[in-house]
C-alpha positions, 0 to 999 in steps of 0.5 A: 243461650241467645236471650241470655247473652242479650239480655245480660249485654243490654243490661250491661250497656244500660249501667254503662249509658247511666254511669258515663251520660246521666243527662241522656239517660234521664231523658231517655226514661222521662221520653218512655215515662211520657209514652206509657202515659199517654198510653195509659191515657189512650185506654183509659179514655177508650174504655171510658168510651166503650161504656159510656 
């Protein structure tokens, strides 16, 4: 009951950041965007050392 109350506020709060800050909200995504590339990047370059 907990996870579903939380999980509809936080979607919930999420339209409502995009709808009234769009600047924010768009920075906030490419900041996520560039940190799960990075990521991706760090693993890739580890397996390419694993084999290598």
């Amino acid at each position: 009951m907990v996870k579903k109350v939380l999980t509809w506020g936080g979607l919930a709060f999420l339209l409502f950041f995009v709808a009234f800050r769009p600047e924010s909200a768009a920075e906030v995504f490419k900041s996520i965007g560039a940190a799960i590339g990075d990521i991706a990047q760090g693993l890739g370059e580890f397996f390419t050392n694993l084999v290598a």
